[in-house]
C-alpha positions as CSV (number, residue, x, y, z in Angstrom):
1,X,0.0,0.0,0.0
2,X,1.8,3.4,-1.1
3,X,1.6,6.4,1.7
4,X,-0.9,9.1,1.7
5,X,-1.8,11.6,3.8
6,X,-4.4,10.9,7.1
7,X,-6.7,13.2,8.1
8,X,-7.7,12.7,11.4
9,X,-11.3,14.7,12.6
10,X,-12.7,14.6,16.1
11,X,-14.6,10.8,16.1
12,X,-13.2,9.7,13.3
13,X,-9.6,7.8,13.7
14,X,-7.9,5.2,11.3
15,X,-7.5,1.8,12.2
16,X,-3.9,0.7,14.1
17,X,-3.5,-1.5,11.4
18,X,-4.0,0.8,8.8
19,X,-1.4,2.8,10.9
20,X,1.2,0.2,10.6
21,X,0.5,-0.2,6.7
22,X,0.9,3.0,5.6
23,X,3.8,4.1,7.6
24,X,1.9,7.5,7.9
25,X,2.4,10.0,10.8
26,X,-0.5,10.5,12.1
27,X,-2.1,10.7,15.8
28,X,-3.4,7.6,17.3
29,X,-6.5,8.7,19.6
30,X,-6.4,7.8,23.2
31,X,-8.6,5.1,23.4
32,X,-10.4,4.0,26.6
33,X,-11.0,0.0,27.5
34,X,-14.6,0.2,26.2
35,X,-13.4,1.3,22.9
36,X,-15.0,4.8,23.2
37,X,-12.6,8.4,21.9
38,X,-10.9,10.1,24.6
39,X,-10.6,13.2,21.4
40,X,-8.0,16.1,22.2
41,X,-9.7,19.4,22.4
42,X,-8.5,22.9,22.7
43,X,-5.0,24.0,23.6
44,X,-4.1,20.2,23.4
45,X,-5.1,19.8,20.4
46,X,-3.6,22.4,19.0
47,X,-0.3,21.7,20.1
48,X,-0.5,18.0,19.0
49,X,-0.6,19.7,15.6
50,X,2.8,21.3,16.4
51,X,4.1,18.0,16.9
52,X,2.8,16.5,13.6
53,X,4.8,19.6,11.5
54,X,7.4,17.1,12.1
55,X,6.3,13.8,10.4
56,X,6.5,13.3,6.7
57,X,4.4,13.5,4.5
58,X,2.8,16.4,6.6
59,X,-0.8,15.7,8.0
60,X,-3.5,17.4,6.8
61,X,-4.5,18.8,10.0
62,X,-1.7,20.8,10.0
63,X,-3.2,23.5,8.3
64,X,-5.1,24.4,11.2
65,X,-1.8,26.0,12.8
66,X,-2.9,29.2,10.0
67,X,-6.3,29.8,11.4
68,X,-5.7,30.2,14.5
69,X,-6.9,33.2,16.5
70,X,-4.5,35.7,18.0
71,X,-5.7,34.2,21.8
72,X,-4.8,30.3,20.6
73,X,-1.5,32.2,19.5
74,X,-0.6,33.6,22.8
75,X,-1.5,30.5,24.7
76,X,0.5,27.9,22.9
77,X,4.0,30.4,22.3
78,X,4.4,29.2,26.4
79,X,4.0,25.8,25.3
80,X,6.7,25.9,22.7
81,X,8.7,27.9,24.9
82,X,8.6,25.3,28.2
83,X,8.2,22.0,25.6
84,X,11.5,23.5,23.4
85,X,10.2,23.1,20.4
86,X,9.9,26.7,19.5
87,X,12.9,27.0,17.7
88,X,13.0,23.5,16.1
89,X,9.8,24.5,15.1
90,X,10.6,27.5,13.3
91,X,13.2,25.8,11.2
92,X,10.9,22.7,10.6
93,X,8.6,25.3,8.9
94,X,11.6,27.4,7.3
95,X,12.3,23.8,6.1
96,X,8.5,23.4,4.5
97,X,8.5,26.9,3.1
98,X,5.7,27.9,5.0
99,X,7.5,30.1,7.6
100,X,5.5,33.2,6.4
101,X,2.3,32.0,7.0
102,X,2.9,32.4,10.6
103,X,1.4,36.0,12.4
104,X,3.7,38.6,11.9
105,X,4.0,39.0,15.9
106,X,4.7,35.4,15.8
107,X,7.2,35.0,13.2
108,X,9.1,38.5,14.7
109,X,9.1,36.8,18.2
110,X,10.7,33.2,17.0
111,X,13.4,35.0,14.8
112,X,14.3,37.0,18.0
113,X,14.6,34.0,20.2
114,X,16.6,31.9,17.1
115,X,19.3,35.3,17.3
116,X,19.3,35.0,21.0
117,X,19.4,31.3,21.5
118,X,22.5,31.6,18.8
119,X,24.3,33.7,21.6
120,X,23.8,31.9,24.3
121,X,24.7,28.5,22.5
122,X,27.7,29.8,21.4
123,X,28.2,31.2,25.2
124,X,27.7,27.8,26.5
125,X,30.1,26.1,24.0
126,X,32.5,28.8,24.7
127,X,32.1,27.7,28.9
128,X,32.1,23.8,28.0
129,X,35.5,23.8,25.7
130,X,36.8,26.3,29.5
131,X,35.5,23.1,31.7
132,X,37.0,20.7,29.1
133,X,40.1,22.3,28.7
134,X,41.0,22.1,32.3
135,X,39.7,18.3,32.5
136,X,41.8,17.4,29.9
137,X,44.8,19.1,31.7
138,X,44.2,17.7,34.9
139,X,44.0,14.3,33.1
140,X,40.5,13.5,34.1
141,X,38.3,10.7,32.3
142,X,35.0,12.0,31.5
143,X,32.6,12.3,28.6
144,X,30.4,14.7,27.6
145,X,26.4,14.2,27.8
146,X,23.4,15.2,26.1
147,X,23.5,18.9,24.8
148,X,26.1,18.9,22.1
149,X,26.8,14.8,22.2
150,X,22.9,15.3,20.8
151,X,24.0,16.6,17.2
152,X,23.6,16.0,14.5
153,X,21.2,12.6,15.1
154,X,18.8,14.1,17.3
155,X,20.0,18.0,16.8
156,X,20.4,19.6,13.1
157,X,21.8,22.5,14.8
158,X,22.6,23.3,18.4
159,X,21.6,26.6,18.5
160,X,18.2,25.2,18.0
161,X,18.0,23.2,21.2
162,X,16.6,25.1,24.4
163,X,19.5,23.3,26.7
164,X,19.5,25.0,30.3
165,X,23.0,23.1,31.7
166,X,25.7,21.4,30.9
167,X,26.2,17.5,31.6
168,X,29.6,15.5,32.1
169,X,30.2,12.0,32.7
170,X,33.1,11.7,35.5
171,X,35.0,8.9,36.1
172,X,34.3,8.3,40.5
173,X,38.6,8.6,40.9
174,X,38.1,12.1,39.5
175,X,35.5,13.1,40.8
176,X,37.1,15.4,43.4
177,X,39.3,17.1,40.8
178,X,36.2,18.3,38.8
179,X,34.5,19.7,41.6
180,X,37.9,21.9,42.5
181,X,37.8,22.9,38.4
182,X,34.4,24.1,39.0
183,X,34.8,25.5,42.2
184,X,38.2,27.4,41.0
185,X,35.8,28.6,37.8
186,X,33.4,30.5,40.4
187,X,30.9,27.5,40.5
188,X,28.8,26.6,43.4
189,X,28.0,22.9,44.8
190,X,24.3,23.3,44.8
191,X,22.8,19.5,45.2
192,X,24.2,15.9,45.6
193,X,21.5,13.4,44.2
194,X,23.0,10.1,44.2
195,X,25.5,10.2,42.1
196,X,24.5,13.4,40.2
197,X,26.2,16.4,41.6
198,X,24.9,19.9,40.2
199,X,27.0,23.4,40.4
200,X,25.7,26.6,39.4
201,X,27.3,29.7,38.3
202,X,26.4,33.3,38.4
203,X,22.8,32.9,39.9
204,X,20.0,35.4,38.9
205,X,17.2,36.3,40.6
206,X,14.3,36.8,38.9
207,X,14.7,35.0,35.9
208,X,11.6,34.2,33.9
209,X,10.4,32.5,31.1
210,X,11.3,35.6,28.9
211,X,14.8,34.8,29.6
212,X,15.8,31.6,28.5
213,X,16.5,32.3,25.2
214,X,19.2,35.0,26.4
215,X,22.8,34.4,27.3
216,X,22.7,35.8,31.0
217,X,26.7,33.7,31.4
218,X,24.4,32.0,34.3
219,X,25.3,28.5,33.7
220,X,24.3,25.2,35.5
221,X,26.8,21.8,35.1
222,X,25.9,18.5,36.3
223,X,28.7,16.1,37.3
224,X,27.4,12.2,36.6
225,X,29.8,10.3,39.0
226,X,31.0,6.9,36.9
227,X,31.3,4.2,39.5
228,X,34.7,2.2,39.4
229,X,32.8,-1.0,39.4
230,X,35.8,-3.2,37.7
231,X,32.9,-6.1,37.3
232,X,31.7,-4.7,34.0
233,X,32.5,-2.3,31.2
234,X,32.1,1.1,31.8
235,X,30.9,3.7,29.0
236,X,34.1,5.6,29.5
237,X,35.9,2.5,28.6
238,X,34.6,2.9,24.6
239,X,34.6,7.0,24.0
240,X,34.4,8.5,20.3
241,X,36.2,11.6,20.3
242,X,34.7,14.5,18.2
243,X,36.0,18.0,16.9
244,X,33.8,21.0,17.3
245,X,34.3,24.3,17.7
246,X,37.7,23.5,17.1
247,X,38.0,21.3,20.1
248,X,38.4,17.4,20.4
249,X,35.6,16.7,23.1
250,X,35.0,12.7,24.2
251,X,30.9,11.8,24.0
252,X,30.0,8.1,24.5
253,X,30.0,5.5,21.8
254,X,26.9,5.5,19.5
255,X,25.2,2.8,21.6
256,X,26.0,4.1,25.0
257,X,24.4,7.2,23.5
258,X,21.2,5.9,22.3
259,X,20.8,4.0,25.7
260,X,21.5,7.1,27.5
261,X,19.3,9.3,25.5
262,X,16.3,6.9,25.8
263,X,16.9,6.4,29.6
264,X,16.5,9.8,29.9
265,X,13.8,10.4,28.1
266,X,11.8,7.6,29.8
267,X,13.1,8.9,33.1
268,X,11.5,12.3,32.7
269,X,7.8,10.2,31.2
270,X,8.1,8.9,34.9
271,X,8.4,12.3,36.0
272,X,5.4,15.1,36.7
273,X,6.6,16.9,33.2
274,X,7.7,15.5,30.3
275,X,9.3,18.2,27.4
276,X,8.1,17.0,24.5
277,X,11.4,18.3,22.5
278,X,12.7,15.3,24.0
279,X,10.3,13.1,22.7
280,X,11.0,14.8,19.1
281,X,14.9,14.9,19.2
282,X,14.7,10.8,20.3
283,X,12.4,10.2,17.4
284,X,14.8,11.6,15.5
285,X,17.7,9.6,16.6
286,X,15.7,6.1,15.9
287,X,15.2,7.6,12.5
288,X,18.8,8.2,11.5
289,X,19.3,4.8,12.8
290,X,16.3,3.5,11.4
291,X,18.1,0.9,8.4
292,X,21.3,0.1,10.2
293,X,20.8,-3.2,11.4
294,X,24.2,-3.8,12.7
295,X,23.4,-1.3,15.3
296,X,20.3,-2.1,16.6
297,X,21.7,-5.7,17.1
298,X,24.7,-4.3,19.0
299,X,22.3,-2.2,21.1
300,X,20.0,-4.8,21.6
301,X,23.1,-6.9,22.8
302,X,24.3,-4.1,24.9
303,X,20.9,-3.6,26.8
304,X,22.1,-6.7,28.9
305,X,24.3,-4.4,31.3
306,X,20.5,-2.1,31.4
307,X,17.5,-4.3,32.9
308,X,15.1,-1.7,32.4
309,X,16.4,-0.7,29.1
310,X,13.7,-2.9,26.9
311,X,11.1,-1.9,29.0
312,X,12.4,2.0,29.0
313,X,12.9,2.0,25.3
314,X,10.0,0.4,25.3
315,X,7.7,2.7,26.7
316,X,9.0,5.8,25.1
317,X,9.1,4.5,21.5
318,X,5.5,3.4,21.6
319,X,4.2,6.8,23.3
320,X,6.1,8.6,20.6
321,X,4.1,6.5,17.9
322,X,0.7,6.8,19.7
323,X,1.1,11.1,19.4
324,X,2.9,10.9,16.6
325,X,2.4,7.5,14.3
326,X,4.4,4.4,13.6
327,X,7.9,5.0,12.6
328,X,10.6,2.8,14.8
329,X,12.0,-0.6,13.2
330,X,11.1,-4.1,13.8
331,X,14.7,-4.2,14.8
332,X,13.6,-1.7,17.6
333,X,10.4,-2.6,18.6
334,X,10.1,-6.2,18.6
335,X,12.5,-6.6,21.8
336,X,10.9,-3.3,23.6
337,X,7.1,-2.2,22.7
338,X,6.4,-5.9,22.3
339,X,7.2,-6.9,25.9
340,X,5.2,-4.0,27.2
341,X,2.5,-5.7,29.5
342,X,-1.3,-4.5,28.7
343,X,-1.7,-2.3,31.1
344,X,1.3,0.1,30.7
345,X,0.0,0.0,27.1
346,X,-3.1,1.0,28.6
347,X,-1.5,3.9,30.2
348,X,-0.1,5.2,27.3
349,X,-3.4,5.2,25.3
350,X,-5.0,6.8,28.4
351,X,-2.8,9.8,29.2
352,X,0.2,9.5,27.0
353,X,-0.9,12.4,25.1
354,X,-2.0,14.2,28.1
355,X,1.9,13.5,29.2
356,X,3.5,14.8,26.1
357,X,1.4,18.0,25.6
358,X,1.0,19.2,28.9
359,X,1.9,21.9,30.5
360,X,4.5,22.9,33.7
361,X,4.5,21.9,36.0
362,X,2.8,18.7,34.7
363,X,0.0,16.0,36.3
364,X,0.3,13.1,39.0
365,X,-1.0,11.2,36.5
366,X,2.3,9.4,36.1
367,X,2.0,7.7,39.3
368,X,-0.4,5.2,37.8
369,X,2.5,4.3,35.3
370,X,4.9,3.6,38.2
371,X,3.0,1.2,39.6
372,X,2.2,-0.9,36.7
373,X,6.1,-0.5,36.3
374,X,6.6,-1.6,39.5
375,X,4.6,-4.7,38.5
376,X,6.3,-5.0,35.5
377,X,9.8,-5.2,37.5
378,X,10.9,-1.8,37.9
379,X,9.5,-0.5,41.2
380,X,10.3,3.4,41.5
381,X,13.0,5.1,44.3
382,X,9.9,7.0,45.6
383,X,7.5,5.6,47.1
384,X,3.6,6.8,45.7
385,X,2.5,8.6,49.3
386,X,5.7,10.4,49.4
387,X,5.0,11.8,45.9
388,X,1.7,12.6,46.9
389,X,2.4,14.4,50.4
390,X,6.0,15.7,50.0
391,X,7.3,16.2,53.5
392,X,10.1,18.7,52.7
393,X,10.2,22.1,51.3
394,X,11.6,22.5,47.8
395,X,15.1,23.1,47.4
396,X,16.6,26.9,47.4
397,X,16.6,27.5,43.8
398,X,19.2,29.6,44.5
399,X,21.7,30.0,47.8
400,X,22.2,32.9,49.6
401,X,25.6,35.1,48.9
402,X,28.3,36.1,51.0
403,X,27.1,39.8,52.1
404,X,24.4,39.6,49.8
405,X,22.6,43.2,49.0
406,X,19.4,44.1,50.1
407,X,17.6,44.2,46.6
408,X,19.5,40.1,45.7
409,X,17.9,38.8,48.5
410,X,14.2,40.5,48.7
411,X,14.3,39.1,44.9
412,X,15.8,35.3,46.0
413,X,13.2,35.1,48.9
414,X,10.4,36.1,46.5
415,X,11.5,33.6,44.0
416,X,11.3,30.9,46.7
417,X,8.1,31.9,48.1
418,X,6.4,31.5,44.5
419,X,8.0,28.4,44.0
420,X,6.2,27.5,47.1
421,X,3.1,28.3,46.3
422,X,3.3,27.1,42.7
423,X,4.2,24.0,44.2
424,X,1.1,23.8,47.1
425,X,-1.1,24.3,44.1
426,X,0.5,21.6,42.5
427,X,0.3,19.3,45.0
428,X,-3.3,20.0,46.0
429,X,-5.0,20.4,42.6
430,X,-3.1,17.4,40.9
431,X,-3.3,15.0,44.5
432,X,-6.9,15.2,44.1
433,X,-7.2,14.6,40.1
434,X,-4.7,11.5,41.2
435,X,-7.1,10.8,43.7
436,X,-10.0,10.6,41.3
437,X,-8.4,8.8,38.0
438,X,-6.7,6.0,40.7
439,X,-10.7,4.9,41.3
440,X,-11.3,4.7,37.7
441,X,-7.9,3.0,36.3
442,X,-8.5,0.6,38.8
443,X,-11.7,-0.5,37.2
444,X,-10.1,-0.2,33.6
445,X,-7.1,-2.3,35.2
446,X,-9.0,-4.9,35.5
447,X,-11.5,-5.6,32.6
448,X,-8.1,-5.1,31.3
449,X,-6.6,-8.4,32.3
């Protein structure tokens, strides 16, 4: 069967198997256990249709993004701001030639962000070739993740990506080294999270959403500490090494990054918000991967050292196709989505789209996944009633400064206080939509086994 085009309207939704026949991207519906729509309304829907700018051939639908009103407008540029696709979007449509259908105001406003998200991505590769440059004198073994590892499989460009800090993988023996380099660079030890260690530099108080386009030179890093387990290979152990920006920088081997990447991404589906640039940058890595064979029977081999990888892979390759259509191998999918048990499939057709295309700070709604995750074999570090009822503050989101002015700290405190409330209303709102969808997945739970 040659590929068309799928139009999907509200109550009308091609078959799955039609799906897989055609190839075609186009949105699978949520569909509940008695077989009935759950259909996408409003700002949801509309962003879906940002999503589906990036499949090929384009779907229909997509021609709804030019009539919208100047209110849909200014409700989903947040959306594409928080989900980080408002840049890739802009060049997918620069890409399609249809860049000049967008409102002027629009099209002004992602132009401005593309100059200064240039800036600041050249300001970040100007700090991360610093860091690296004294790692590499100090003889330290470390990698670099996400961010720039990213191009050009999952990034065409870097200055497209919306990347708020800067990730290195640290061998545990040097761990103490990089922290001095950080330190000596003016960074602050914020946070030790297992073995994640995060350092901030040049703090800003009242930074908004406006701002993270602009190159403040306020930069987070995140040390990943490398156990020295000598029991089994570590990704440090098989580096490629890679020039840019005139630098040779270490990133993990092609399969280490895929597994990386995916855990990542699955980690954050587990989470309260999901971006959904992540969603579309892993997409895009299966893709460029999609014919070579030889890899996806190395990674397949390599997901022994990972226990959850098949299931993690699994999960977020099957929610990208349910928002987004079929488009992963049988060379991907048969060891992953195929092993999913029903009801985490269930999950995803439920509130997989609700997942992807909601908005910060996100739903509770993922706490129903854990525990069918937990069933599945991969039981969470939190337990549910801690999520529910946290029993701590959050964290400062930024630390108080030797002699500190007047005006820096009124603006800190305020930032923590409406971090504090945004987060009460979080908890209270979402606890109670928890609350009231755990009664009814329990019932679809079941007629579902």
């Amino acid at each position: 069967m040659s590929k068309r085009e799928i139009s999907l309207k509200p109550g009308a939704v091609p078959p799955i198997d039609e799906m897989k026949e055609t190839g075609t991207c186009a949105p699978l519906a949520n569909l509940s256990i008695n077989g009935s729509l759950s259909v996408l309304r409003g700002d949801q829907l509309t962003r879906e249709v940002v999503l589906l700018t990036f499949c090929d051939p384009l779907p229909e639908q997509c021609s709804r993004l030019f009539t919208l009103s100047g209110s849909e407008w200014r409700r989903l540029t947040p959306w594409l701001d928080i989900s980080g696709l408002a840049l890739y979007f802009l060049d997918r449509l620069n890409e399609l030639g249809i860049s000049d259908l967008l409102p002027q105001a629009v099209s002004n406003r992602l132009h401005k962000n593309l100059i200064d998200n240039t800036a600041r991505t050249n300001g970040m590769i100007s700090e991360s070739v610093g860091i690296q440059q004294d790692f590499q004198m100090s003889g330290l073994s470390y990698a670099v993740l996400k961010g720039l590892s990213f191009w050009p499989n999952s990034v065409p460009r870097p200055e497209l990506r919306s990347q708020f800090d800067l990730d290195f993988l640290v061998a545990a023996q040097g761990a103490s080294k990089a922290r001095e380099i950080l330190e000596n660079r003016g960074y602050r030890l914020y946070a030790i999270s297992g073995r994640s260690w995060e350092f901030k530099l040049n703090e800003r108080p009242g930074f908004t959403l406006k701002d993270i386009y602009k190159d403040l030179r306020s930069y987070a890093v995140e040390l990943h500490i490398q156990p020295g387990d000598q029991t089994s290979w570590s990704p440090l152990d098989r580096l490629e090494w890679r020039t840019f920006h005139g630098m040779s920088m270490p990133v993990l081997s092609p399969v280490d990054l895929f597994l990386g990447q995916g855990l990542h991404v699955y980690k954050h589906i587990c989470g309260e918000f999901s971006r959904a640039a992540h969603l579309l940058e892993f997409r895009r890595h299966i893709l460029a991967r999609r014919d070579d064979n030889d890899f996806w029977g190395e990674l397949q081999w390599s997901a022994r050292e990972h226990p959850r990888a098949p299931l993690a892979l699994g999960v977020v390759t099957l929610l990208i196709s349910r928002v987004m259509g079929d488009f992963a191998p049988e060379a991907l999918t048969s060891w992953t989505v195929r092993t999913l048990s029903r009801s985490v499939r269930l999950w995803i057709e439920m509130y997989g789209h609700r997942s992807v295309l909601g908005i910060h700070p996100g739903t509770k709604l993922y706490l129903l996944l854990q525990r069918e995750l937990a069933v599945a074999g991969a039981p969470a570090k939190r337990p549910i009633r801690q999520a529910l009822l946290p029993s701590r503050l959050p964290p400062p989101v930024i630390r108080s400064f030797e002699h500190e002015a007047l005006p820096v700290r009124l603006g800190r405190c305020h930032m923590q206080l409406k971090l504090i409330l945004v987060r009460l209303r979080f908890h209270v709102v979402e606890g109670l939509r928890f609350l009231f969808e755990s009664y009814r997945w329990r019932r679809l739970v079941r007629v579902a086994r």
